[in-house]
ZAVODREN-848729 format. One line per field, with one value per residue (C-alpha): y, x, z; residue in one letter; residue number from 1. Coordinates in nm, 2 decimals. Example, Ala and Ser with C-alpha at 12.3 -4.5 7.8 and 13.67 -1.06 7.14 Angstrom:
v: -0.45/-0.11
u: 1.23/1.37
w: 0.78/0.71
residuo: A/S
num: 1/2
END
This chain:
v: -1.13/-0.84/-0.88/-0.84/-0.83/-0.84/-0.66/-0.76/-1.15/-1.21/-1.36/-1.16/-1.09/-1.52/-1.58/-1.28/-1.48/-1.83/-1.74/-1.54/-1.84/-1.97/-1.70/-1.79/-1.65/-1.31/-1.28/-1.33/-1.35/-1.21/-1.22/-1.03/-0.86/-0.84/-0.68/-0.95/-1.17/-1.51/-1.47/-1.39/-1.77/-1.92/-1.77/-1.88/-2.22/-2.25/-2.09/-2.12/-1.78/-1.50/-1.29/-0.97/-0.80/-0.47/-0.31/-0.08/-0.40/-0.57/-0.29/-0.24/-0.56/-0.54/-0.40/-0.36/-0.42/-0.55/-0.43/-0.63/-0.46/-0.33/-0.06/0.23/0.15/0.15/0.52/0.54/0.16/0.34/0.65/0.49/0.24/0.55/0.72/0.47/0.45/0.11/0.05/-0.08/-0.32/-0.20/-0.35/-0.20/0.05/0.23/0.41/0.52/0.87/1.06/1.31/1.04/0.91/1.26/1.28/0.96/1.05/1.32/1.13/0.85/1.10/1.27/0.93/0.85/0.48/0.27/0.22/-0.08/-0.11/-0.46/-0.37/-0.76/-0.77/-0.60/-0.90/-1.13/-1.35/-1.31/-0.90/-0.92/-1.15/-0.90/-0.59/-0.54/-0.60/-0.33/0.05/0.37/0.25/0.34/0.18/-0.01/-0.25/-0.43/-0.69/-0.78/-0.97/-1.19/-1.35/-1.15/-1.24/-1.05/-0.98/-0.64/-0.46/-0.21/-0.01/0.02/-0.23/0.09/0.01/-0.30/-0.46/-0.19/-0.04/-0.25/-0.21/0.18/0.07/-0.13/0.16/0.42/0.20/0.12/0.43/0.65/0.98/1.12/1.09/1.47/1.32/1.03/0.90/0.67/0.45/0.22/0.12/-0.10/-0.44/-0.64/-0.43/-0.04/0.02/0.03/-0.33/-0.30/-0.01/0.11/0.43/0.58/0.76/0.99/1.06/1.31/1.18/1.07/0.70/0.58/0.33/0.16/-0.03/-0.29/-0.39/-0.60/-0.83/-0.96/-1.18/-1.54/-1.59/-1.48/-1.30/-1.07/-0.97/-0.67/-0.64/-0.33/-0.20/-0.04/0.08/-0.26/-0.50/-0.58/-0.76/-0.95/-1.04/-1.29/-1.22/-1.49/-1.78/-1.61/-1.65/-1.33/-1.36/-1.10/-1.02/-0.81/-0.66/-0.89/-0.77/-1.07/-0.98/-0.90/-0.58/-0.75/-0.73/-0.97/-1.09/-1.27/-1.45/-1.60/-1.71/-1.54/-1.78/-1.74/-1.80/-1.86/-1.77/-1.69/-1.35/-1.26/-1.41/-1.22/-0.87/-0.96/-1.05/-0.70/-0.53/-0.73/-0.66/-0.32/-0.25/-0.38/-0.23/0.08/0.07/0.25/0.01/-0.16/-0.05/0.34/0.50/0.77/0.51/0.40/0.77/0.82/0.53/0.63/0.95/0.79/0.55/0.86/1.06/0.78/0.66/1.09/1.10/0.75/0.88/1.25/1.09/0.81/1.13/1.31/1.03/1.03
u: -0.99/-0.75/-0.34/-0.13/0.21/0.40/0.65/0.84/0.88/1.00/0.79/0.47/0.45/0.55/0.21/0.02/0.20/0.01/-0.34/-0.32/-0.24/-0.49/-0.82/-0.78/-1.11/-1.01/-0.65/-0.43/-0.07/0.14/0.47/0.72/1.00/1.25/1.59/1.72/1.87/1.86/1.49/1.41/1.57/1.36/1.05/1.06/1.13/0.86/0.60/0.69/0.61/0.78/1.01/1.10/1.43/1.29/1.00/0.90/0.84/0.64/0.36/0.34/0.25/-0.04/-0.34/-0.30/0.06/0.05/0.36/0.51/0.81/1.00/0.83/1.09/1.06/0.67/0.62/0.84/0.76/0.37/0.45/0.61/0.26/0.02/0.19/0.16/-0.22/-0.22/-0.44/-0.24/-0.28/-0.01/0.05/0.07/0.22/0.12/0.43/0.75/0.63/0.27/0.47/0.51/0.13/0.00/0.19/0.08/-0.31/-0.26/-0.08/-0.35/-0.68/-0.46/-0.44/-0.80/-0.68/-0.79/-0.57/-0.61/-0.41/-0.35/-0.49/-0.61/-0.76/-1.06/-1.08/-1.08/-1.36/-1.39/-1.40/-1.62/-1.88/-1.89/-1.90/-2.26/-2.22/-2.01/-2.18/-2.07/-1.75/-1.72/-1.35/-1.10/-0.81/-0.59/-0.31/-0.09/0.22/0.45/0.78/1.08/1.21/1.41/1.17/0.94/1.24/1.30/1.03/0.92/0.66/0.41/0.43/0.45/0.21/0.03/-0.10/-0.37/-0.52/-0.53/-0.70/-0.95/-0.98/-1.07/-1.33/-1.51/-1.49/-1.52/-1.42/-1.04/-0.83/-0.75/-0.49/-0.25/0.02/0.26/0.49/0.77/1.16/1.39/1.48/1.65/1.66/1.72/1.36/1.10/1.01/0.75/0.47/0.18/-0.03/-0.34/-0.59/-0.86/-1.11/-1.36/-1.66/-1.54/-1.44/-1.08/-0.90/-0.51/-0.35/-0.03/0.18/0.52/0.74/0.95/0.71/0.70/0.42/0.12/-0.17/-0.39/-0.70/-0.94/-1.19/-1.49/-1.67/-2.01/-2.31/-2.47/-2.24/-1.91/-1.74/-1.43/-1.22/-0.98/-0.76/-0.55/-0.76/-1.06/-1.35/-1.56/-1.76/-2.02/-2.10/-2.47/-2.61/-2.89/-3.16/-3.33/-3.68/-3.47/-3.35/-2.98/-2.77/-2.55/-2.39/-2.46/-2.20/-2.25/-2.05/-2.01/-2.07/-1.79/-1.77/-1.41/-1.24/-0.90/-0.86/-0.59/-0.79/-1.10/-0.90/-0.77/-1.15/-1.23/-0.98/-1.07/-1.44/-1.40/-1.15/-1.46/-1.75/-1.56/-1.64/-1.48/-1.21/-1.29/-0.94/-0.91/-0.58/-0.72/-0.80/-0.42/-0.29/-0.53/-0.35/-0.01/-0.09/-0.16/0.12/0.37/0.25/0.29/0.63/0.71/0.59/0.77/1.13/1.07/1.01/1.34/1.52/1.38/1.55/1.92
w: -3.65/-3.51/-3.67/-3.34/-3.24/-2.88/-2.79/-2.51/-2.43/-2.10/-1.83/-1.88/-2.28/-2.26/-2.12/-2.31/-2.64/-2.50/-2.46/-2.74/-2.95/-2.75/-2.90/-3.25/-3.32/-3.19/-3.25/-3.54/-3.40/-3.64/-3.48/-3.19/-3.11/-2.83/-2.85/-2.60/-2.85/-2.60/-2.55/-2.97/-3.05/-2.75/-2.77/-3.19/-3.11/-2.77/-3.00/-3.30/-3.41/-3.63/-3.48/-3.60/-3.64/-3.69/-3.43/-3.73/-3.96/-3.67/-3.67/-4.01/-4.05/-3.80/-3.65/-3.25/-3.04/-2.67/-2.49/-2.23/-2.22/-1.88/-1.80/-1.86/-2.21/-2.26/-2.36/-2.65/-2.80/-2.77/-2.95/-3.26/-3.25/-3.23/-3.47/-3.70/-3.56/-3.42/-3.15/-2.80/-2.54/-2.29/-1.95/-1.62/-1.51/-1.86/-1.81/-1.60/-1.51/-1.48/-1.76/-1.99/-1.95/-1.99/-2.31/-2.39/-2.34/-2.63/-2.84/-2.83/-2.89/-3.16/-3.32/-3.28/-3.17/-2.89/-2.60/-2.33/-1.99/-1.86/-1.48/-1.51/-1.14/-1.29/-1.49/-1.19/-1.16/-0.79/-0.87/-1.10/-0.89/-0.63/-0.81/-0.82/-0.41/-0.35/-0.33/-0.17/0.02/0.34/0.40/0.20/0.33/0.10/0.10/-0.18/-0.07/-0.27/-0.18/-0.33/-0.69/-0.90/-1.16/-1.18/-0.95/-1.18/-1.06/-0.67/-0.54/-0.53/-0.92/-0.92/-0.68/-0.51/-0.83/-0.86/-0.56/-0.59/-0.98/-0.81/-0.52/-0.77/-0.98/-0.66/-0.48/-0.85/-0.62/-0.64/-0.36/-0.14/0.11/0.18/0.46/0.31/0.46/0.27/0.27/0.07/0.19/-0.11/-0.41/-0.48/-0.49/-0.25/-0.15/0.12/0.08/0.33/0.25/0.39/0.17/0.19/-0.14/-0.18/-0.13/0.21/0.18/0.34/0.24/0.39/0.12/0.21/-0.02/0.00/-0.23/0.08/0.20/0.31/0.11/-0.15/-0.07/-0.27/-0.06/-0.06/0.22/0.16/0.45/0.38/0.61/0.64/0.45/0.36/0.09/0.10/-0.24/-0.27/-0.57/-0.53/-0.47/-0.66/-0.40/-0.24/0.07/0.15/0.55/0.51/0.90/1.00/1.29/1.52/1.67/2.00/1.82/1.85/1.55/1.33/1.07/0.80/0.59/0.23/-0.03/-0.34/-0.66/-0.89/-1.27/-1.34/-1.63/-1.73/-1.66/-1.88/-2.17/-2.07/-2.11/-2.43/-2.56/-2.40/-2.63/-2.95/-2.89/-2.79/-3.14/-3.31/-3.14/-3.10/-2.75/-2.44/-2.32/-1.94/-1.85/-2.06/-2.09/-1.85/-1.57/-1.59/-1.58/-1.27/-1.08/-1.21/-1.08/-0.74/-0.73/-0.83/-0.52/-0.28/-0.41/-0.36/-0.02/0.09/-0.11/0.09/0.46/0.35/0.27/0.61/0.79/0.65
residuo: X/X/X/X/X/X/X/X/X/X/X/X/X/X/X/X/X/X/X/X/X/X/X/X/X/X/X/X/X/X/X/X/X/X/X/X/X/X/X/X/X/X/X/X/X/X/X/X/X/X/X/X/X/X/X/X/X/X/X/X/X/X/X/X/X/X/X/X/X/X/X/X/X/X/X/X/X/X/X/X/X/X/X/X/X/X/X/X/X/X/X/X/X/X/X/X/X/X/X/X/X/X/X/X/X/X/X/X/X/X/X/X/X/X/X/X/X/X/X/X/X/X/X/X/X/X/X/X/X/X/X/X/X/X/X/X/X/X/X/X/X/X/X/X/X/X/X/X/X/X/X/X/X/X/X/X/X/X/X/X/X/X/X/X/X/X/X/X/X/X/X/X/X/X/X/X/X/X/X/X/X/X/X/X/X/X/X/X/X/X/X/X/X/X/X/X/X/X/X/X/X/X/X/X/X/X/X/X/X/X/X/X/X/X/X/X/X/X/X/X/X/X/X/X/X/X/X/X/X/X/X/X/X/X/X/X/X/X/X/X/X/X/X/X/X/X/X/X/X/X/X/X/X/X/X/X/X/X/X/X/X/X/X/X/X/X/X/X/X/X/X/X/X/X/X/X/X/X/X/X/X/X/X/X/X/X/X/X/X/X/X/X/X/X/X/X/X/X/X/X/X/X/X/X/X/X/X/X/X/X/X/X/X/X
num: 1/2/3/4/5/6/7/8/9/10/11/12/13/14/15/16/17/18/19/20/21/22/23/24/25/26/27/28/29/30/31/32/33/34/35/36/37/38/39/40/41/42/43/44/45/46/47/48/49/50/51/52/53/54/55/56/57/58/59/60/61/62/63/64/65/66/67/68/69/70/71/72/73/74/75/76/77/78/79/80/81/82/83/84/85/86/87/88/89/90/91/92/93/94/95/96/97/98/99/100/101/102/103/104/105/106/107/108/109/110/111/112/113/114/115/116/117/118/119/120/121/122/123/124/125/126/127/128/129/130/131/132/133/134/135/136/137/138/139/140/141/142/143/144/145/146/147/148/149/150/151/152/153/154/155/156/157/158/159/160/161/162/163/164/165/166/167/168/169/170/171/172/173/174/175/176/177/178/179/180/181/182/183/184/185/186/187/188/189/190/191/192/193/194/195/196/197/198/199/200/201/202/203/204/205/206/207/208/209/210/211/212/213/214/215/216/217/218/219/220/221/222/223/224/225/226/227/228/229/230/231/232/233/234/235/236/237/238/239/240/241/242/243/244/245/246/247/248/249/250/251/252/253/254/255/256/257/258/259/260/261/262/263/264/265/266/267/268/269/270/271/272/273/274/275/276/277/278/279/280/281/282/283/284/285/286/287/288/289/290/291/292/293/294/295/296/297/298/299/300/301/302/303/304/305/306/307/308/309/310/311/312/313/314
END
């Protein structure tokens, strides 16, 4: 059983904190810390777990730390875990800069520790249903929308949302992106609220991602064109469909439509499990530290791009 703390309990590290009280037989919860002081008295009396006044206390006293702290804040909360060579479970986006992430990537082979990234859509049970569908990409659209809330603003929707799409666009495509058009603006907070971007990999695959937190409603869908088939994720409502190029004995072509069968599961709980059993196995984590600084890498370039163009425009 692997000693945890969380750092960080606001919305997210609230429902991390849950169903990790909820794998006994992988986790032992040791405890958290916040420096909110509103949130420390709740989240002890809601879980009825230990809080701790000190961050350094909390990882001495265990094994592996899951941060679900606001993002600016990631990096250094890391540092002071891998120094002390605890292994990390940190959520997306693994840190505030591409400078900080690249740092991070020595620190954690220096430390010879095992590093997680809470991308949770490869977790999905609808993604990972149609994953064995889904070979040499042709082209990619996405859609991630969500009403606005004033959660997650402290970084640009391009963090916040669109990240996972470009995670799930480099597992599927496993080629590195050579161009991109980006498109985005602000509507209700100071960062970028609604995102488009075009991108072109290497090995020839395109792919026009959407993203927007000023939405009238939810919707998390990926749609994968190949030669003869195509494969359609729903994120949200976890279902895939795959369309596969069907030819009658007139020579005439169509489509044939089929339902992918889903096991659900709780996907938070299944990357959690991942970690534990990969701490154990000593095993290659399903989201690496490296696949994280990859999308940072791409998310940082499109929020560049959008900032230059807003800036063009003044």
């Amino acid at each position: 059983m692997l000693k945890i703390g969380v750092v960080g309990t606001g919305h997210l590290g609230k429902v991390h904190v849950q169903n990790l009280l909820d794998l006994p037989m992988d986790f032992d919860l040791r405890g958290f810390f916040d420096t909110d002081i509103s949130i420390v008295s709740n989240v002890e009396r809601e879980f009825r777990i230990k809080p701790f006044k000190e961050l350094s206390d909390l990882i001495h006293d265990i094994d592996a730390v899951l941060i679900a702290s606001p993002t600016h804040s990631h990096f250094a909360i890391a540092v002071q875990a891998l120094k002390s060579g605890k292994h990390i479970f940190i959520e997306k986006p693994v840190c505030f800069s591409v400078e900080e992430s690249k740092k991070l990537l020595r620190y954690a082979q220096e430390a010879g520790v095992l590093v997680q990234v809470g991308h949770v859509e490869r977790f999905n049970p609808a993604f990972i249903a149609a994953s064995p569908l889904i070979s040499n990409p042709l082209f990619i659209e996405t859609r991630r929308t969500a009403p606005f809330q004033k959660r997650g603003t402290d970084v640009s929707v391009v963090y916040d949302l669109m990240i996972h799409d470009i995670d799930i666009a480099l597992k599927v495509t496993n080629s590195n992106v050579k161009k991109m058009a980006s498109f985005g603006m602000s509507v209700l907070s100071d960062n970028i609220d609604y995102a488009s971007v075009h991108l072109e990999f290497e090995n020839g695959c395109m792919a026009n991602l959407m993203a927007s937190r000023v939405s009238s409603h939810r919707e998390r869908m990926t749609h994968i064109f190949m030669k003869d088939a195509q494969v359609h994720v729903d994120f949200l409502n976890k279902e895939a469909t795959t369309s596969q190029v069907k030819i009658a004995d007139t020579n005439e072509g169509h489509l044939e439509h089929l339902n992918v069968p889903i096991q659900q599961a709780n996907a938070i709980q299944s990357e959690l499990i991942a970690f534990a059993q990969s701490i154990r196995e000593g095993l290659k984590p399903a989201v690496s530290l490296e696949d994280a600084h990859r999308a940072l890498q791409i998310a940082e370039l499109i929020s560049d791009q959008i900032q230059e163009s807003s800036d063009l425009m003044k």
